[in-house]
Structures are given as C-alpha cells and as structure tokens.
C-alpha positions in Angstrom: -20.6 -12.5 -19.0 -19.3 -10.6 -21.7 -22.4 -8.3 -21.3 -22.2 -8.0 -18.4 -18.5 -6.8 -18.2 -18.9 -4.4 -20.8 -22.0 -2.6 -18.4 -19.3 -2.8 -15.9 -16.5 -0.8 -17.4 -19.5 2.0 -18.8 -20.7 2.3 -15.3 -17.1 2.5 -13.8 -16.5 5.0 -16.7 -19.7 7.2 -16.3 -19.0 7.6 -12.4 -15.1 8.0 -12.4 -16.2 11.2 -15.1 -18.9 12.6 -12.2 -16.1 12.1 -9.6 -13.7 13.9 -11.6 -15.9 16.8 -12.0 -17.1 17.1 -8.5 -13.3 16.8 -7.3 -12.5 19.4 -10.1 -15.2 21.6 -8.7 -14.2 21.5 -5.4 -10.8 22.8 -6.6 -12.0 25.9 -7.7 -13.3 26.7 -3.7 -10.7 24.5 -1.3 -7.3 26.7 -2.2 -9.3 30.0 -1.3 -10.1 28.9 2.3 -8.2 30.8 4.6 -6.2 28.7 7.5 -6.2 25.4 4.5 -2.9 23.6 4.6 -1.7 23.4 1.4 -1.4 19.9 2.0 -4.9 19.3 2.3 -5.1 21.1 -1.7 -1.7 18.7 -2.7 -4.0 15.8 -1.3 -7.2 16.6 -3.6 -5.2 17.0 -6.4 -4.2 13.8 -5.7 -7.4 12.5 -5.7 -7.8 12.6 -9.4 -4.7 10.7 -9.3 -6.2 7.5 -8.9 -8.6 7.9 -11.7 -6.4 6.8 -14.2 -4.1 4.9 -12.3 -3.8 0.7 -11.2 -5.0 -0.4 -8.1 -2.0 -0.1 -5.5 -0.6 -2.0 -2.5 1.6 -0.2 -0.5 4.4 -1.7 1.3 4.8 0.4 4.8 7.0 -0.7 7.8 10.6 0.0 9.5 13.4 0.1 7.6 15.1 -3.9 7.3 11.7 -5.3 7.9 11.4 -6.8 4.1 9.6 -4.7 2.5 12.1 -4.5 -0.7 12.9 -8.0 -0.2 9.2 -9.4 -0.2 8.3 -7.3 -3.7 11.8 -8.6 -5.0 10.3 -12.4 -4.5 7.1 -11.4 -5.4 8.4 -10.6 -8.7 11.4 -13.3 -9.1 14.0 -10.8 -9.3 16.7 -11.0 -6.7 17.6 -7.6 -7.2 14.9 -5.0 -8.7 15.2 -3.0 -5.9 18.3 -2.2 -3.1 18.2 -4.1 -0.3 20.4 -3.7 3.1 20.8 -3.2 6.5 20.8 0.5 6.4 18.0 2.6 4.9 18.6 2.3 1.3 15.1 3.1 0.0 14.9 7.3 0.3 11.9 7.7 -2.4 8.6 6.2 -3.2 9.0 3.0 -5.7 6.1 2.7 -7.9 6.4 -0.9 -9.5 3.6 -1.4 -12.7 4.0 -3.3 -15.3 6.1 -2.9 -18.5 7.2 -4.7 -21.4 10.7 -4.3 -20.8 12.3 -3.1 -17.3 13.1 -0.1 -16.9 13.1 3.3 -14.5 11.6 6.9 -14.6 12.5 9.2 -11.7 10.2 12.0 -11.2 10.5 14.8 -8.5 9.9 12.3 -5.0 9.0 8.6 -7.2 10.7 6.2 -9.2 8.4 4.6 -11.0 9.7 0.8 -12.0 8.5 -1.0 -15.0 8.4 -4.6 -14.4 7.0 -7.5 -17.4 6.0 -9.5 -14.3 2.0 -10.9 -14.9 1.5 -10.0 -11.3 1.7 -6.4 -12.0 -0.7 -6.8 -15.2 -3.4 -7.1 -12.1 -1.9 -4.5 -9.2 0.8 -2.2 -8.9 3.1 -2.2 -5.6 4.5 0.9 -3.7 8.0 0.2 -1.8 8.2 3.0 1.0 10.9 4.5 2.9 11.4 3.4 6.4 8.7 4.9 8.9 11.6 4.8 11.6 14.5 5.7 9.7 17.2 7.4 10.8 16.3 10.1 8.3 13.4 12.2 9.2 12.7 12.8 5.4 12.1 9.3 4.5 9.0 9.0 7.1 7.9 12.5 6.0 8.0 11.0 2.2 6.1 8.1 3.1 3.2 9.6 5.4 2.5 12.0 2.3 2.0 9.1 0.2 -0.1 7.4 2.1 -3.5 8.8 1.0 -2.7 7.8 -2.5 -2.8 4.1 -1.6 -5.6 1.5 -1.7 -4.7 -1.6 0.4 -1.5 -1.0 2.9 0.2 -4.3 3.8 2.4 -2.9 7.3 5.6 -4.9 7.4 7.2 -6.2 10.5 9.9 -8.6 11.6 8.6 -11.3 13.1 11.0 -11.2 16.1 10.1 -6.9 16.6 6.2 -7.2 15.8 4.3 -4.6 17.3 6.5 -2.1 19.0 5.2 1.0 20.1 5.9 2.8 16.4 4.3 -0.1 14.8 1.2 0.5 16.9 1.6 4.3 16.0 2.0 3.4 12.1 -1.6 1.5 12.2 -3.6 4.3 14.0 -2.2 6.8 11.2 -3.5 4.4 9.1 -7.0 3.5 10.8 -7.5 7.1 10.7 -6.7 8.1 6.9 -9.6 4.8 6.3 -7.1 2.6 4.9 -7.6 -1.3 4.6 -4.7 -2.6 6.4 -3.2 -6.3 6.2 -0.6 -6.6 8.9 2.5 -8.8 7.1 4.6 -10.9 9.7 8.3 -11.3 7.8 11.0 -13.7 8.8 8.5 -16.2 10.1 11.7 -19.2 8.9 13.2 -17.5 12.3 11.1 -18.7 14.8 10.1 -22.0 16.0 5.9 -22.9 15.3 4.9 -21.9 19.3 7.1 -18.9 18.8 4.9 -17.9 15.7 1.5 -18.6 17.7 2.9 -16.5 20.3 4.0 -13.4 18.1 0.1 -14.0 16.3 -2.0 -13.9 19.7 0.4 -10.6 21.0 -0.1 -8.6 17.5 -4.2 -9.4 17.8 -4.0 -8.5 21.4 -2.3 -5.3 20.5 -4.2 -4.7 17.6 -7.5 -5.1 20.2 -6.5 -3.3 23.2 -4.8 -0.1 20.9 -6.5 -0.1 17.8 -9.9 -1.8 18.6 -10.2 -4.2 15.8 -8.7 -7.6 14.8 -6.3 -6.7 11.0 -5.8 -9.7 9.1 -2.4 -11.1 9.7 0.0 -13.0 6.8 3.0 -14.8 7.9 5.9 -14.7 5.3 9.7 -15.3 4.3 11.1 -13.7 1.5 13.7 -15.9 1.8 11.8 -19.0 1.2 10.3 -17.4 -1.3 13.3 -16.8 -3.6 14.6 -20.3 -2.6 11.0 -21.3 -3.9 11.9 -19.9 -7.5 14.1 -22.2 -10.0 16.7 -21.7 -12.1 14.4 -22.9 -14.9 11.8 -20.5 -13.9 9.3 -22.5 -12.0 8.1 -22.6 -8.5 8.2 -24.8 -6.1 4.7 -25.3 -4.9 5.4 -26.2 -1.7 8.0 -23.5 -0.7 6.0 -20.9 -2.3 3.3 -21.7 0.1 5.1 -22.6 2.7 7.2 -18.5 1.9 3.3 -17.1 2.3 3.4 -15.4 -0.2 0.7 -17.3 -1.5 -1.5 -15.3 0.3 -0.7 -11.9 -1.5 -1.4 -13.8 -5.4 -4.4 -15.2 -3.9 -5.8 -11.5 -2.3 -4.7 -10.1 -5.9 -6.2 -12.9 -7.9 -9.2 -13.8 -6.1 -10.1 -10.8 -3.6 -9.3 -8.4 -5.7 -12.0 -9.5 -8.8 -12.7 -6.8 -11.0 -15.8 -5.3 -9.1 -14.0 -5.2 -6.0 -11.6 -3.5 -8.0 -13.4 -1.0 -9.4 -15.4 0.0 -6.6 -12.4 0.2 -4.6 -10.7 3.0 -6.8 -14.0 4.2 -7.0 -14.2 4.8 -3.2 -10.5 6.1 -2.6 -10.6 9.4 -4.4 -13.9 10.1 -2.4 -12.0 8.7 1.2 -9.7 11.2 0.5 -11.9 14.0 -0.6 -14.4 13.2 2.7 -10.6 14.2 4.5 -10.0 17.3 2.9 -13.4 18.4 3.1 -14.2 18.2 6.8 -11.2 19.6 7.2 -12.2 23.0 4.9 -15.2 22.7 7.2 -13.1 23.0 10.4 -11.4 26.3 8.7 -14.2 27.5 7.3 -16.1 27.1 11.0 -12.4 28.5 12.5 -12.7 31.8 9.8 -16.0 32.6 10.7 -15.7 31.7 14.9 
C-alpha cells in the first residue's frame, strides 16, 4: 500500500507540474485577446490557485440559511464565525487547519485557522448571502465560485427551492460544479413535512435543472446539542443533526484518489471556461 501511495503522490506531482505549465502558457496569450473580460484572466490565474491548496467545500445559500451555523457545529465551536439574522458574513471565510486559531485578512478573504482534525482532510468556504440585501456580498460570492471543488447549496427547510435557489444551482450546473443540496432546520418540521419538502426539491431539481442533486437533511442545532461539555458526541444526536453525512462524504468519498483527481480536474474545469470563451472573442475579433 505504501508503494502504492508513494506512485500516487509522484503521479499527482508530475501532472499538477504539466498543468501548471500549460495554464502558465496560456497566460502569456489570454490577456492579449481583444474583447477578454479581465475576469476570465483573474479566473486563470486562479486556476493555479488550486495547485497548492486543500480540497474545498463551499458553503453557498441565502443569508440566515445556516451556513455559519452548520461549519460552527461541524467544528464544535459555538462561535468561530458571526452568526444572526441579518447578513453578517460580507467576505469569503476560508477555514483550514491550524495549530492554534487564529485569523489573516487578505484583500476580499479571511482565512481562519482552525486545530479541528476535520480540516486536516478538507478545508470549508463560508460565503456571503446570494440574496442579501447587499449587492456586494452576491457579487463576492459568484466570483468565488470557480475556485471551489464540491458546493453544498444551503437552504431552510421551510423556504427550499425558491425561485433564487433554483437560479443559484443553474449558475452552478453551468460553471461544472458537483453540487450537494443541504436541507437545514429539518428539527422544524414534522417527518411527512420533510418527505414533502424532499419529493418538491427533486421535482424542482428535474423539471428546472434536469438531474436529480443528492439531498442531506441537517440541524445545526442538534448538532451543537450533540457535542458535550466533556468533549464527546453523542452518537445518536450527531446522526440524528446529519451531519454525519458531511464526515462520512469527507472521510470515505473523498479517499485520497478521489481527492487528487478532483484538484486535478478543477484547474482544467476552469481553464476549459476561460478558453472557449477566448475562442468566442477571438471568433468575435476576426468576424
């Protein structure tokens, strides 16, 4: 196994490099094309971002859907980032791991260093509100979104699927994102109501999207009520919180190959993007 592993990692190693230079390459031509957004150039450079940088999980969704609250539980820690019923999230929070907590705030992110275990594995991405009141905060969040690897869209349980909901996945269907829908505040509805709210979000999902997203039902507030003052779960309100499901998609979906090939694949996702879309200018120029 050991063997095995180590061909891995120099294989992973060998074709990150040739990414890097192609990307690199293609840097030298994309910001001389006429009619270019530069936010097609700001997206390749941020290809090579993901090079060197954990596998991330970004947390997408209206403001007061959870999102803060469900990495809070995630990583025991009632208060690790703001919570409220007003938009209180207005930058990108980049949760990895650290030995000690602290912040760093850098132009648009706060990155968040965290000695949870979890984030050992995965990093997580809190998002402003895609319907906040502040246009900057959904502008801040769409430009992030290329950067991510798996997108888990929160929404309340009693508001699931509204028409911006529905909006949010197609923006996401189309930058080639896998998407895992997250149903929060499940503890508010009785067990038909949460059938019901499950068969309307597939239906939606069918009739808008044409394809069935896996669907998690969660309760943050479980979950913290799951944690002890000692430190230690309880197994049963863990699972019965859902969030189960996310340390099981980390721990056992996300192996190491499935890892690997997957930051393999999202620099090239993005740079497929960019590139058709210097094609369409190029085509435009010479037309």
């Amino acid at each position: 196994a050991e063997k095995t592993n180590s061909k891995l990692a120099a294989d992973y190693e060998a074709i990150r490099r040739r990414e890097y230079e192609l990307i690199t390459n293609l840097l030298e031509v994309i910001p001389r094309i006429d009619g270019l957004s530069e936010e097609r150039v700001t997206q390749m450079r941020d290809a090579l971002f993901h090079a060197d940088h954990p596998y991330m999980m970004v947390f997408i969704g209206p403001f007061s859907s959870g999102k803060s609250s469900l990495i809070n539980a995630l990583l025991g820690e009632h208060d690790l980032l703001s919570i409220g019923p007003t938009p209180t999230t207005d930058r990108i929070n980049i949760l990895r791991w650290g030995e000690e907590a602290s912040r760093n705030r850098s132009g648009e992110v706060d990155t968040v260093f965290y000695p949870s275990p979890l984030l050992q594995k995965v990093s997580f991405v809190d998002t402003p509100g895609l319907e906040s009141v502040f246009q900057k905060h959904e502008d801040i969040t769409r430009k992030f979104l290329h950067r991510s690897d798996t997108v888990l869209l929160v929404m309340l349980a009693t508001q699931a699927m509204t028409a911006r909901n529905v909006e949010s996945l197609k923006l996401l269907k189309d930058y080639g994102k896998n998407v895992i829908i997250v149903l929060n505040q499940v503890d508010l509805l009785t067990p038909e109501e949460i059938t019901a709210v499950q068969e309307y979000v597939l239906d939606q999902s069918r009739t808008h999207l044409g394809f069935k997203p896996e669907i998690w039902l969660t309760s943050a507030r479980k979950a913290m009520e799951a944690r002890l003052p000692d430190g230690t779960l309880d197994a049963e309100m863990w699972k019965a919180s859902g969030l189960n499901q996310i340390e099981a998609y980390v721990d056992s979906q996300l192996s190491d190959l499935a890892r690997l090939k997957q930051k393999l694949q999202t620099p090239l996702q993005i740079v497929q993007n960019v590139h058709q879309s210097a094609l369409d200018a190029v085509r435009g120029n010479q037309s």
